[in-house]
C-alpha positions as a LaTeX table, in Angstrom:
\begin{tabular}{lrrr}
\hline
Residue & $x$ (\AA) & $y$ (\AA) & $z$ (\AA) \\
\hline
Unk1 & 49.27 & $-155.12$ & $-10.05$ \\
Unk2 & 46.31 & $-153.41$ & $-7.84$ \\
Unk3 & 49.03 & $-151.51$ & $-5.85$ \\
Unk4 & 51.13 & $-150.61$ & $-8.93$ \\
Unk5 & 47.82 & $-148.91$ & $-10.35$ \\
Unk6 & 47.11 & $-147.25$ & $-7.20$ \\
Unk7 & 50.26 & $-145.95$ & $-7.27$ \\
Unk8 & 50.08 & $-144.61$ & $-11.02$ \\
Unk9 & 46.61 & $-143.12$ & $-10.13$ \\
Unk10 & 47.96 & $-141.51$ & $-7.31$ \\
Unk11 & 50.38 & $-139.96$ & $-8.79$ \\
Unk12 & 48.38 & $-139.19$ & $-12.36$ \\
Unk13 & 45.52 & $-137.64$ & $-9.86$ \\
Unk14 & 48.20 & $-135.29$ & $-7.92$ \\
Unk15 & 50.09 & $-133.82$ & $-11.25$ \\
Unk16 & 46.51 & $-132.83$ & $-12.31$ \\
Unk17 & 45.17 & $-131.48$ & $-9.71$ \\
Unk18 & 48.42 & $-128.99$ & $-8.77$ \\
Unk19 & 49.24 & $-128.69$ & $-12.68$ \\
Unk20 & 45.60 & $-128.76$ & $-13.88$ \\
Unk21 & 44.97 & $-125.64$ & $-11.80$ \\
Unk22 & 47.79 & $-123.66$ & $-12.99$ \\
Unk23 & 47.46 & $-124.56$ & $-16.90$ \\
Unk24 & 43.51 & $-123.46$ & $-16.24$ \\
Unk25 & 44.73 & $-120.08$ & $-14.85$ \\
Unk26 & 47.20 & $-119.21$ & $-17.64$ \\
Unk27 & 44.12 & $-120.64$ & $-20.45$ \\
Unk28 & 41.28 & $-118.96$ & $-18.42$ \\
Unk29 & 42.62 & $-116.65$ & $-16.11$ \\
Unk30 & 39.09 & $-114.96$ & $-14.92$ \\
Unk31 & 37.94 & $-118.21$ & $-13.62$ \\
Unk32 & 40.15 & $-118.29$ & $-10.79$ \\
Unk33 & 40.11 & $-113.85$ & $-10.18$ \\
Unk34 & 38.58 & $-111.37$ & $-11.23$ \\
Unk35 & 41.79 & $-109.28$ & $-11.50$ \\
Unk36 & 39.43 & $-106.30$ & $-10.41$ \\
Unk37 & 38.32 & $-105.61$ & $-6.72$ \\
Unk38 & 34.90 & $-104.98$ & $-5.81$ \\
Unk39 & 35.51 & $-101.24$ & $-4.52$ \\
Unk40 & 38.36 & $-100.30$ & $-6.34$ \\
Unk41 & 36.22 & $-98.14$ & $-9.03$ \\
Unk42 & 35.05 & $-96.07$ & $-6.64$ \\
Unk43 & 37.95 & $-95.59$ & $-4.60$ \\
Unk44 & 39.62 & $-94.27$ & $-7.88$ \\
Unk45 & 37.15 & $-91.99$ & $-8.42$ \\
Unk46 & 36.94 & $-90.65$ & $-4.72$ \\
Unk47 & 40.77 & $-90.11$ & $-5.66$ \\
Unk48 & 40.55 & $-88.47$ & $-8.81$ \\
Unk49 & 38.20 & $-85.84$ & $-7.13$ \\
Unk50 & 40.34 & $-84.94$ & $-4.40$ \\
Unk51 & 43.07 & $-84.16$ & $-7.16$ \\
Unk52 & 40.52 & $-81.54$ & $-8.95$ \\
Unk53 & 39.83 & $-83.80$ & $-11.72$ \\
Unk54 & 36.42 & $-82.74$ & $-13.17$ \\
Unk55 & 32.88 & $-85.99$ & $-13.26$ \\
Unk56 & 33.75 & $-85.75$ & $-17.21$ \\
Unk57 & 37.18 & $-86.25$ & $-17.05$ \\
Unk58 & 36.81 & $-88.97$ & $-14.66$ \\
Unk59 & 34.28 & $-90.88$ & $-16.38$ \\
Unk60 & 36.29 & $-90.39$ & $-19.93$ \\
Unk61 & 39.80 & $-91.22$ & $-18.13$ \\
Unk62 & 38.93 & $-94.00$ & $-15.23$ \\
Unk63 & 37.19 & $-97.16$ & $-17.62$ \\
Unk64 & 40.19 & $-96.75$ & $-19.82$ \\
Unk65 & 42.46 & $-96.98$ & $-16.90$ \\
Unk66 & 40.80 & $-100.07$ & $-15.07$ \\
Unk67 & 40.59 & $-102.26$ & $-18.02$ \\
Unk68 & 45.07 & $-101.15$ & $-18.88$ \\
Unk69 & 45.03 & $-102.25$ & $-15.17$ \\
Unk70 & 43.11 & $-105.15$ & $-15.56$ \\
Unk71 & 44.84 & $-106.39$ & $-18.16$ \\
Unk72 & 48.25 & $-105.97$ & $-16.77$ \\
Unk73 & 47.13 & $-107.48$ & $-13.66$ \\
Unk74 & 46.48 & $-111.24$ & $-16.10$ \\
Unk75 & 49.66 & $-110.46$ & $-17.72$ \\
Unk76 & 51.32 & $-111.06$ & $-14.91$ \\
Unk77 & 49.23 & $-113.30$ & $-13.54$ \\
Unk78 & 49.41 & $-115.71$ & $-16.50$ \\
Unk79 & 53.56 & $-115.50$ & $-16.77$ \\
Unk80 & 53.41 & $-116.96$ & $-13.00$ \\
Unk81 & 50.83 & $-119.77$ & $-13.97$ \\
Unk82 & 52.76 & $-121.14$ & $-17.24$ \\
Unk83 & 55.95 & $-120.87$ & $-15.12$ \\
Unk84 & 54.72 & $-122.85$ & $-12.34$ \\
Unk85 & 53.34 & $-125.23$ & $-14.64$ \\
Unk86 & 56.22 & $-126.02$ & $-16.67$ \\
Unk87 & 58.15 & $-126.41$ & $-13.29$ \\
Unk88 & 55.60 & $-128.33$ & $-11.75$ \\
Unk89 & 55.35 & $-131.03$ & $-14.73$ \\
Unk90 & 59.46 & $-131.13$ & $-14.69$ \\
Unk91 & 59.48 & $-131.83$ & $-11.17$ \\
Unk92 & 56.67 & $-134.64$ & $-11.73$ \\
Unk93 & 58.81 & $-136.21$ & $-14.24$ \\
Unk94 & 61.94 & $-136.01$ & $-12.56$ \\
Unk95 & 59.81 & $-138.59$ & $-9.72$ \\
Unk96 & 58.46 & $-140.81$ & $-12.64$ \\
Unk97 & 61.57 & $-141.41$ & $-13.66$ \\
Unk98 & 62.92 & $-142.50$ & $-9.80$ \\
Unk99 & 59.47 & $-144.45$ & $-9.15$ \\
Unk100 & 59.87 & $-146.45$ & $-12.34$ \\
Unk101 & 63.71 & $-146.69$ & $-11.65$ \\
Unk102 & 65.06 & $-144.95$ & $-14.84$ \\
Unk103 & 67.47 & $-142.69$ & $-11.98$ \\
Unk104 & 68.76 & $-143.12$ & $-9.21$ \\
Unk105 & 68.24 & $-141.94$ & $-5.67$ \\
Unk106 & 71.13 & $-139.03$ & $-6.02$ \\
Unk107 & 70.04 & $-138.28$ & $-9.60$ \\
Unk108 & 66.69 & $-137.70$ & $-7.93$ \\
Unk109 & 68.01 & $-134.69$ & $-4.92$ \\
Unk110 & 70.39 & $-133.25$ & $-7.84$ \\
Unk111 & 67.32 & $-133.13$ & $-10.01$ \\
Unk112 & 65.00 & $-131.52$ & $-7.37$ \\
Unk113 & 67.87 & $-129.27$ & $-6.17$ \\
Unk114 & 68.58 & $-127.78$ & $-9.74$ \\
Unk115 & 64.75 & $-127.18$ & $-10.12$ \\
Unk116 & 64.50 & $-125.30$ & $-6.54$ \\
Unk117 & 67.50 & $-122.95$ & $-7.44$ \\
Unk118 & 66.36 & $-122.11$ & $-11.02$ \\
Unk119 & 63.05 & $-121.69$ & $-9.62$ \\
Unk120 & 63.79 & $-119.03$ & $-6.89$ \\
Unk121 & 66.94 & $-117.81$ & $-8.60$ \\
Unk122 & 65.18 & $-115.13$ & $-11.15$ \\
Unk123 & 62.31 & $-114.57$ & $-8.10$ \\
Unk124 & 65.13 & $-113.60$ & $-6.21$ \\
Unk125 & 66.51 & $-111.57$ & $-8.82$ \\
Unk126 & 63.69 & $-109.08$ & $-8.67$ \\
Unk127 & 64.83 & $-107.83$ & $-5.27$ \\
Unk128 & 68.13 & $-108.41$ & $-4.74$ \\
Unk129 & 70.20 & $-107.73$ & $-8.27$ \\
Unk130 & 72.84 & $-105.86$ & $-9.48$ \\
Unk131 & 71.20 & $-102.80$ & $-10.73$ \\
Unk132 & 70.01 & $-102.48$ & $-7.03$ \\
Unk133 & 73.47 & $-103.09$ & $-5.54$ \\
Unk134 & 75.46 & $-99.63$ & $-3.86$ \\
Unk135 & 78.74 & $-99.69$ & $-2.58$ \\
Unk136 & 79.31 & $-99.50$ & 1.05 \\
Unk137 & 81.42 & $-96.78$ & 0.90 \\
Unk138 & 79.62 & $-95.03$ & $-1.58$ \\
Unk139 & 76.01 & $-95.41$ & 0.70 \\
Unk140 & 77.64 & $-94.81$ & 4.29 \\
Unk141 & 79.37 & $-91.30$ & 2.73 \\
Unk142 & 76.06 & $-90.04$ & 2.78 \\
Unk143 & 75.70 & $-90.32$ & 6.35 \\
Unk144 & 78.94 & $-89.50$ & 6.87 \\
Unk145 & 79.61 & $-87.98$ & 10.77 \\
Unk146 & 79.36 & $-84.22$ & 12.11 \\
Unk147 & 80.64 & $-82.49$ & 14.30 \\
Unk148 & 77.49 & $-82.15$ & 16.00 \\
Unk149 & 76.86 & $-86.31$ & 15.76 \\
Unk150 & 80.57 & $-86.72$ & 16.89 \\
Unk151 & 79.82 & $-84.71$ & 19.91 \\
Unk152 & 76.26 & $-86.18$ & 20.66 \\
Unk153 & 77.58 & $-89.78$ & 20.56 \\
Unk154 & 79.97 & $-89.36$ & 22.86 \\
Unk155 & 76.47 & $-89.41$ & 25.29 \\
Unk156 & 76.10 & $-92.97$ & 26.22 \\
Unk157 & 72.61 & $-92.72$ & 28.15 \\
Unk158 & 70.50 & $-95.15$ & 27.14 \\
Unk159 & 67.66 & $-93.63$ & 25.79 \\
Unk160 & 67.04 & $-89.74$ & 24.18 \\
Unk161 & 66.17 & $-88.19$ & 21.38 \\
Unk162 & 67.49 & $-85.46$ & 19.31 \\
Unk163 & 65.96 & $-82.74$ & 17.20 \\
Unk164 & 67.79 & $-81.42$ & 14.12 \\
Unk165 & 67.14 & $-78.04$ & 12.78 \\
Unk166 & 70.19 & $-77.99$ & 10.23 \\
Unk167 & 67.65 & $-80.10$ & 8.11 \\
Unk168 & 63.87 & $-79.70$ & 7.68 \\
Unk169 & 62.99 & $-82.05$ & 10.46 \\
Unk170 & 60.06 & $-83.48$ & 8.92 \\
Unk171 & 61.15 & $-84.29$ & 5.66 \\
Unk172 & 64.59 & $-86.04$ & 6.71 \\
Unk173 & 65.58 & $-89.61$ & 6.94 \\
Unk174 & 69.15 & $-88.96$ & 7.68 \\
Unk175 & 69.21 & $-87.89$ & 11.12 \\
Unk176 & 67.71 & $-91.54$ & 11.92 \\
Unk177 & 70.94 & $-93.30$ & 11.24 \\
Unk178 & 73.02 & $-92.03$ & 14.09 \\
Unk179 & 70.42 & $-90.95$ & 16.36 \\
Unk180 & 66.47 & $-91.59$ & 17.24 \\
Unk181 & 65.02 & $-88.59$ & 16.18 \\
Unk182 & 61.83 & $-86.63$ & 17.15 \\
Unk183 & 61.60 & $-85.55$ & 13.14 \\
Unk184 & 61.84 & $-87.82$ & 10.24 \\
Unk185 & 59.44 & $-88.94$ & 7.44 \\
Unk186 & 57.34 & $-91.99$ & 6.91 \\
Unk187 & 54.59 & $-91.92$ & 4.35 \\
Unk188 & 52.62 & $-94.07$ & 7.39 \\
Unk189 & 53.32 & $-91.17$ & 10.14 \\
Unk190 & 51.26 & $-92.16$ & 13.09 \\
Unk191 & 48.08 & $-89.57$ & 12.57 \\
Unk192 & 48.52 & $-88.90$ & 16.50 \\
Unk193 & 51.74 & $-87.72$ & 16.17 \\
Unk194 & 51.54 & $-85.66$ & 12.80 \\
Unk195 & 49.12 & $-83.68$ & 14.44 \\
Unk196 & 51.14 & $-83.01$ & 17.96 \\
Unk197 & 53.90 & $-81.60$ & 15.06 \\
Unk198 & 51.14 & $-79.54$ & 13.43 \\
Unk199 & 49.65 & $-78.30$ & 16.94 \\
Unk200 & 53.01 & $-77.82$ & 18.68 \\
Unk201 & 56.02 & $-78.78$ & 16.94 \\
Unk202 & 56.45 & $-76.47$ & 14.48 \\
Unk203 & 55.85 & $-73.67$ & 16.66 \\
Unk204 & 57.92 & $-74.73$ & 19.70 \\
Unk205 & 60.90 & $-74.54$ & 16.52 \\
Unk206 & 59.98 & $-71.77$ & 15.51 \\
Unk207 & 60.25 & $-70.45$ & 19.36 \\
Unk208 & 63.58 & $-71.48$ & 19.74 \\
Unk209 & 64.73 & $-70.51$ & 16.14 \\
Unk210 & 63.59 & $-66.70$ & 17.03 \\
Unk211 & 65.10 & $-67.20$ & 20.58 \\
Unk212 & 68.62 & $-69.15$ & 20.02 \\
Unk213 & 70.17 & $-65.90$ & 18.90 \\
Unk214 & 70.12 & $-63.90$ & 22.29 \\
Unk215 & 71.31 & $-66.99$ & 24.22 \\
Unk216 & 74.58 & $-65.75$ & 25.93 \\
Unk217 & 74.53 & $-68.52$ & 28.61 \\
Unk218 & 73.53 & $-71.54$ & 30.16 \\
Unk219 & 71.20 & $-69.54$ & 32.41 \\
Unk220 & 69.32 & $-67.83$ & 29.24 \\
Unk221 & 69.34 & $-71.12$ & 27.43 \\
Unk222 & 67.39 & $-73.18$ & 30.13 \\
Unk223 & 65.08 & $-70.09$ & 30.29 \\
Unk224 & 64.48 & $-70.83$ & 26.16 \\
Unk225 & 64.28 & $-74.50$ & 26.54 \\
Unk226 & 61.56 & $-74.09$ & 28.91 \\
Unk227 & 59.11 & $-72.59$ & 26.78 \\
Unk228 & 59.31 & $-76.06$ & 24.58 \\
Unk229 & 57.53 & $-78.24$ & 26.66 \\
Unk230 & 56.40 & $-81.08$ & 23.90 \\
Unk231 & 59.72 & $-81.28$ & 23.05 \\
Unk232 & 60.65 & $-81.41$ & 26.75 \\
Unk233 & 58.36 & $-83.81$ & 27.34 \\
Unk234 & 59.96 & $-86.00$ & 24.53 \\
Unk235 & 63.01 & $-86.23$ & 25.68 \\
Unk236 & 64.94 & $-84.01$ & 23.19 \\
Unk237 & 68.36 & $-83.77$ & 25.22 \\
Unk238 & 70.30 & $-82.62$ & 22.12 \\
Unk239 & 69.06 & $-79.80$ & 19.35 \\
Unk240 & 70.93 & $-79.50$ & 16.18 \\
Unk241 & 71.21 & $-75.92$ & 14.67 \\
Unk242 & 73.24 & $-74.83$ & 12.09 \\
Unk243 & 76.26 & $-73.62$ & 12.47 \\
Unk244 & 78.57 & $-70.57$ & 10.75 \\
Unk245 & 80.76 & $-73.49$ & 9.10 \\
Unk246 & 79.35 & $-77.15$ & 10.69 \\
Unk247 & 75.83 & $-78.10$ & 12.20 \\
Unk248 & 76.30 & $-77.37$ & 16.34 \\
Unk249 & 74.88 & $-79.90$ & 19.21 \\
Unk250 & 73.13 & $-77.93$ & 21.55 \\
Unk251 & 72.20 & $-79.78$ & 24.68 \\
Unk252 & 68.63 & $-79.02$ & 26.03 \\
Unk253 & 68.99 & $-79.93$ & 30.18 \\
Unk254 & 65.08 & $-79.31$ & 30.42 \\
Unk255 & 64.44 & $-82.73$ & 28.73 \\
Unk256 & 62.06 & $-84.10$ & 30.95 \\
Unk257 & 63.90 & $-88.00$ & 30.39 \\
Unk258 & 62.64 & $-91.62$ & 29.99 \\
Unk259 & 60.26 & $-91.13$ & 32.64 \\
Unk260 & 59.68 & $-88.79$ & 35.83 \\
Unk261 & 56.86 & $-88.82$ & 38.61 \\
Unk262 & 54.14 & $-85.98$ & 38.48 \\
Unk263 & 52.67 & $-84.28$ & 41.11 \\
Unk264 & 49.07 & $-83.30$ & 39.63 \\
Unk265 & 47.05 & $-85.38$ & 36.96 \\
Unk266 & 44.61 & $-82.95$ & 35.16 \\
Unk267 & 41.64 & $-84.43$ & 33.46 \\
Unk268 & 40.27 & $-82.87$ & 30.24 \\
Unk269 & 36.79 & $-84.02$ & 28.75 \\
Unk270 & 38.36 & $-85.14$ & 25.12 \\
Unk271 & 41.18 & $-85.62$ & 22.55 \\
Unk272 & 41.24 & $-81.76$ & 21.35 \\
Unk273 & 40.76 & $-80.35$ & 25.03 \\
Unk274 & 43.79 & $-82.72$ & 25.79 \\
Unk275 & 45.98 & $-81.35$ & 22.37 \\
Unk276 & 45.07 & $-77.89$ & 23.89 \\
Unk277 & 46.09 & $-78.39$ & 27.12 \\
Unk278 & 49.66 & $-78.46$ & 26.42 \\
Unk279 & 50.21 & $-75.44$ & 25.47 \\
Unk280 & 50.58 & $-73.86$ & 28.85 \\
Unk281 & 51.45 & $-77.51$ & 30.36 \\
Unk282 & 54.01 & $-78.01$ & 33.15 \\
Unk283 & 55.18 & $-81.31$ & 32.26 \\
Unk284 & 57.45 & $-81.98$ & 34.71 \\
Unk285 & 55.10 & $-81.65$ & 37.43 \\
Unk286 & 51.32 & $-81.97$ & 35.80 \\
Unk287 & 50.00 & $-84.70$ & 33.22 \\
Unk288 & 46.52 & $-84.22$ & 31.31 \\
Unk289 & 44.64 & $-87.42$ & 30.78 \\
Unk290 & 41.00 & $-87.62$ & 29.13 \\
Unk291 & 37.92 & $-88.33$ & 31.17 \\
Unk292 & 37.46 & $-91.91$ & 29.84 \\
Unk293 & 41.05 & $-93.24$ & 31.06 \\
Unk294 & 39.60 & $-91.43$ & 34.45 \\
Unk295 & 36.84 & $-94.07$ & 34.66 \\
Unk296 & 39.62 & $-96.91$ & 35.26 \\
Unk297 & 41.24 & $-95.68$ & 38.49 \\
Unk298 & 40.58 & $-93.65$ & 41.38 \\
Unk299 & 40.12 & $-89.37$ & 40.64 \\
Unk300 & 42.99 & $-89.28$ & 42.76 \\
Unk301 & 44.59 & $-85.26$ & 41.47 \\
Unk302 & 47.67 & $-84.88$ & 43.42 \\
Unk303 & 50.54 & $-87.53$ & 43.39 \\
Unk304 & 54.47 & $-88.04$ & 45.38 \\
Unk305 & 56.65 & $-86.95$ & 43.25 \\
Unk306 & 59.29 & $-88.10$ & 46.48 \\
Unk307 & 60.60 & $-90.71$ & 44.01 \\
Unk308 & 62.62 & $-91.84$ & 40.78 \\
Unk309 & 62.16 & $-93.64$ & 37.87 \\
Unk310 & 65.26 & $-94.96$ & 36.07 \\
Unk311 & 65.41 & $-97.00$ & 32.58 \\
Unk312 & 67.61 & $-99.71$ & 33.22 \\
Unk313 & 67.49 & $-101.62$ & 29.97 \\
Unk314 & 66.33 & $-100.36$ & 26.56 \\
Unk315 & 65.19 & $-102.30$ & 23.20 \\
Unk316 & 62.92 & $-101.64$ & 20.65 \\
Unk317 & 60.27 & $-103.99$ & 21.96 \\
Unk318 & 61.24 & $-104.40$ & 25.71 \\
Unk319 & 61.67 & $-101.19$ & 28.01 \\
Unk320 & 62.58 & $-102.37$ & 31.59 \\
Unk321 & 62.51 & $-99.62$ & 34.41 \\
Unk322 & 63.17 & $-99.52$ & 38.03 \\
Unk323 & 61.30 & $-97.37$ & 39.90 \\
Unk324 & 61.23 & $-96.23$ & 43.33 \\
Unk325 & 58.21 & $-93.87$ & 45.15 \\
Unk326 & 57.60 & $-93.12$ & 48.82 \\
Unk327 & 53.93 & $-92.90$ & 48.31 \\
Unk328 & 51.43 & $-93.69$ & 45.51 \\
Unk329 & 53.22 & $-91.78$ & 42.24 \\
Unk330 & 51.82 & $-91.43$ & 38.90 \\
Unk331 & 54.74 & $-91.71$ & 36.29 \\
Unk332 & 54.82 & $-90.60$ & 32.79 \\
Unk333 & 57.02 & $-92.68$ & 30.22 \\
Unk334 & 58.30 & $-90.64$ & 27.57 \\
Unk335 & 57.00 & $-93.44$ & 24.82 \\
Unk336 & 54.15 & $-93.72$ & 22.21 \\
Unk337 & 50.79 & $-95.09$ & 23.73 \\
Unk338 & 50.29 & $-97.80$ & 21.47 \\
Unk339 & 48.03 & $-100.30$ & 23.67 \\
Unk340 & 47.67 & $-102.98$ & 20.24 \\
Unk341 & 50.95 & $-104.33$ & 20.99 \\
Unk342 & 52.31 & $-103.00$ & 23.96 \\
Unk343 & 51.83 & $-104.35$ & 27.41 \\
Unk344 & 53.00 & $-102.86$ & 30.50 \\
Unk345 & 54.55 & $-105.46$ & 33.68 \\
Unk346 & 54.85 & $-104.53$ & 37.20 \\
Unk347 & 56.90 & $-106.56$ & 39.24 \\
Unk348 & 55.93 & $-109.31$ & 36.63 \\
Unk349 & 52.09 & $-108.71$ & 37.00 \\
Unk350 & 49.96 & $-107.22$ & 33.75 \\
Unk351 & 49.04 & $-103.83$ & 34.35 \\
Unk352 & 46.91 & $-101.16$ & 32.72 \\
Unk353 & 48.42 & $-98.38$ & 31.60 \\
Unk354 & 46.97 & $-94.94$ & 30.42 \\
Unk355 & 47.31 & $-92.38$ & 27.18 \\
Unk356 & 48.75 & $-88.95$ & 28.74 \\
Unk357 & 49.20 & $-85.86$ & 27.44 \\
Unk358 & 48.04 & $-86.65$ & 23.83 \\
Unk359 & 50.57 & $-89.27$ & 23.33 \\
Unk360 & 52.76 & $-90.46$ & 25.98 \\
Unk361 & 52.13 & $-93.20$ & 28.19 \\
Unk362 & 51.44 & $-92.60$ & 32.24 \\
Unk363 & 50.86 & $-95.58$ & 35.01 \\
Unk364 & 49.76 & $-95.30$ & 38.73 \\
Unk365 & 52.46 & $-96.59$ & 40.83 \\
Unk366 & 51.68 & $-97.97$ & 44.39 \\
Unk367 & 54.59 & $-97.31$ & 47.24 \\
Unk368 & 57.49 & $-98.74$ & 47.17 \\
Unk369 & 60.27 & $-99.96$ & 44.35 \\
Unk370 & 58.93 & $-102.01$ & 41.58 \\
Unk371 & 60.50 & $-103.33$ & 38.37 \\
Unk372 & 58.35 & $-101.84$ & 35.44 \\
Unk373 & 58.64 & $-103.50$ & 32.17 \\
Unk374 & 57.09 & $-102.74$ & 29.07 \\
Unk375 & 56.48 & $-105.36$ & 25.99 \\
Unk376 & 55.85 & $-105.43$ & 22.40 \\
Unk377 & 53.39 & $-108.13$ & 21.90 \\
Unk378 & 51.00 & $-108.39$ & 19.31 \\
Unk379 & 48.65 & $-110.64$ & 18.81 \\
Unk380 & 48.59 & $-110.23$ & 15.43 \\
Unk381 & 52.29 & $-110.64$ & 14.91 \\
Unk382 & 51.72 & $-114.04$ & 17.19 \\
Unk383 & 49.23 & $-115.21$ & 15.46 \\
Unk384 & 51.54 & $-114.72$ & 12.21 \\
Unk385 & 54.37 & $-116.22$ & 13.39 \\
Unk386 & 52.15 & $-119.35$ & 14.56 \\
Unk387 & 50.50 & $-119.59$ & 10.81 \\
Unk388 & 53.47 & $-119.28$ & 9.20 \\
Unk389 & 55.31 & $-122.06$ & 11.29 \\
Unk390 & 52.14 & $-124.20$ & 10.27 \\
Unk391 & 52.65 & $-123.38$ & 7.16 \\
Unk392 & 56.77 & $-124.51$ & 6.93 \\
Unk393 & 55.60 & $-127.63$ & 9.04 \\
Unk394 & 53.01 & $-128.64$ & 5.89 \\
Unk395 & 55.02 & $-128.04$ & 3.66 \\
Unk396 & 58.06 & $-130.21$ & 4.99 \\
Unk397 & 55.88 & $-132.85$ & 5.90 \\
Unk398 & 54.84 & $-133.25$ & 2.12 \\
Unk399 & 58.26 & $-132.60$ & 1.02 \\
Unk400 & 59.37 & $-135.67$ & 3.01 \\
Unk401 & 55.98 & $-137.25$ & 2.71 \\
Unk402 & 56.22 & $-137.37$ & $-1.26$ \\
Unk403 & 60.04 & $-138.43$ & $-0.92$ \\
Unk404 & 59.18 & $-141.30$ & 1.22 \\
Unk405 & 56.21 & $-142.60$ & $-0.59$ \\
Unk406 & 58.62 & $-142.50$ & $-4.00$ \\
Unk407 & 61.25 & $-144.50$ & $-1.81$ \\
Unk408 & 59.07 & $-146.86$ & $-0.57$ \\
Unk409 & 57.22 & $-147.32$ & $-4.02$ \\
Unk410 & 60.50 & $-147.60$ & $-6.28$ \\
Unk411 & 60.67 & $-151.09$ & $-6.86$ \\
Unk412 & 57.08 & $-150.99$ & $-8.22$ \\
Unk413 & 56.82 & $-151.18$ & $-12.13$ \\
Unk414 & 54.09 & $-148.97$ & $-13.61$ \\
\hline
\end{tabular}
């Protein structure tokens, strides 16, 4: 009788606890949030006034808006709770039933099953529906092939980038589906690399737009394409221009590649002395690199270039090159510097790597040939992965947990 209580208690204490909380959120909602946080009035306001909007206006306009906001924010809020509640006392009763033996054991997985599915189902629905849905045919014709892409493609090089100038570069996400692209537009552009496009992008296009139209040659198009040296230094080997009829690949053979040794490493006292710099940069033979990198290796100024540096395998997050250098190089990788993630290897040791000219990455290189690698690894994406795998673990264990204390507790009578 004392277990048969325990077990009704046990069960009584759980329902009210997981159910209690969720009827007390829909009944009084500002108990459990204030739907409101802390900062967000002022960060409004600091808003509004960069828009023009006048103290007056603000103070008439922004209390109105907060409390709308507010109460949206327990609209929603309560629809969850009284869902999850009605679910969660379903689900209870569905495992009375099986602990006082009213239904059986298969009764009991079809019950739970059905509840999962029409649980998730309109969840699901929010994101992945029918008024969402496009046709494959219908979404791939509007990226459908140039002539120019046709032609680019047929490049099977592992890594380069393109530039297209039959679209403004900076505002399109098209280019991006056939090729990686030094243009396109993200509403979370890296600041670093917004401003290299407002300090030297935009004129290095508008360079080659005024120069593209005396090119007769080869000759007098390498002699253009070397007055773009961010772009060179990006790895640009194909430009896009329009065409009389169809868009027109034009290959740039002063693309500097995936990486290349320098000869001379010049060091600049900041960021905007660094930015500067590149206007009149060589950067197939110098690198600029700010005083506080400096402070990490030896002033050494003039490098072997006697070498090479080839990408052997490319991926998103791994970047594996082989490199080769009669004496001590300096190489420059033609990548973001992004040190909150990425690691550089050499020869399977850790090694510190260095921002270079604004943006790219650069790496002393003792002589010899060495297998460079370079790894996305966050810590923060690690330590994600690990919580939510925690998580999943949890929650199966009191899946199973609950299952097996109802099994083991059916013949009981409450």
């Amino acid at each position: 009788l004392k277990k048969q209580i325990s077990v009704k208690r046990a069960f009584l204490i759980s329902f009210i606890a997981v159910g209690g909380f969720c009827l007390i959120g829909y009944l009084m909602p500002r108990t459990v949030n204030s739907f409101s946080p802390p900062d967000e009035e002022s960060k409004l306001a600091q808003l509004y006034k960069k828009s023009g909007a006048s103290e007056g206006q603000i103070a008439q306009f922004l209390p109105v808006y907060l409390l709308n906001l507010q109460k949206a924010r327990i609209g929603i809020f309560k629809k969850d709770a009284i869902r999850s509640f009605i679910f969660i006392s379903l689900a209870a009763l569905i495992l009375y039933l099986f602990i006082t033996r009213k239904i059986t054991k298969e009764i009991l997985f079809a019950g739970l099953g059905f509840l999962f599915v029409v649980d998730l189902w309109p969840i699901a629905s929010r994101y992945l529906n029918g008024d969402n849905f496009v046709n494959k045919a219908q979404f791939e014709s509007s990226y459908a092939l140039t002539r120019a892409d046709q032609e680019i493609l047929k490049d099977k090089s592992l890594d380069y980038r393109v530039l297209n100038l039959s679209v403004s570069p900076f505002m399109d996400g098209t280019t991006s589906y056939h090729h990686k692209s030094i243009g396109g537009y993200h509403g979370a552009k890296l600041k670093k690399y917004d401003e290299l496009i407002s300090f030297h992008l935009v004129r290095e296009i508008e360079v080659f737009s005024k120069g593209i139209g005396k090119v007769s040659d080869d000759s007098t198009l390498s002699v253009l394409t070397s007055q773009l040296p961010v772009i060179n230094m990006l790895n640009t080997k194909y430009i896009i221009y329009p065409g009389r009829e169809d868009a027109i690949a034009i290959p740039n053979s002063r693309a500097d590649g995936n990486a290349w040794f320098i000869k001379t490493l010049k060091t600049v006292k900041d960021a905007d002395a660094e930015i500067i710099s590149l206007y009149n940069l060589d950067t197939r033979n110098e690198a600029v690199i700010q005083q506080k990198f400096r402070q990490s290796f030896p002033a050494v100024t003039d490098y072997s270039d006697n070498g090479k540096i080839v990408l052997k395998s490319y991926k998103p997050n791994d970047l594996v090159y082989e490199a080769q250098v009669d004496d001590k190089g300096f190489a420059v990788f033609s990548e973001i510097y992004y040190p909150d993630g990425w690691n550089a290897y050499m020869d399977g040791n850790l090694m510190e790597y260095y921002c270079v000219n604004y943006l790219l990455r650069g790496m002393e290189v003792p002589a010899g040939k060495h297998l460079i690698e370079f790894k996305f690894e966050p810590v923060i994406y690690q330590k994600g992965n690990a919580i939510a795998l925690i998580g999943s673990i949890l929650v199966l264990i009191s899946v199973f947990g609950a299952l097996a204390f109802a099994l083991k507790n059916r013949e009981l009578t409450v």
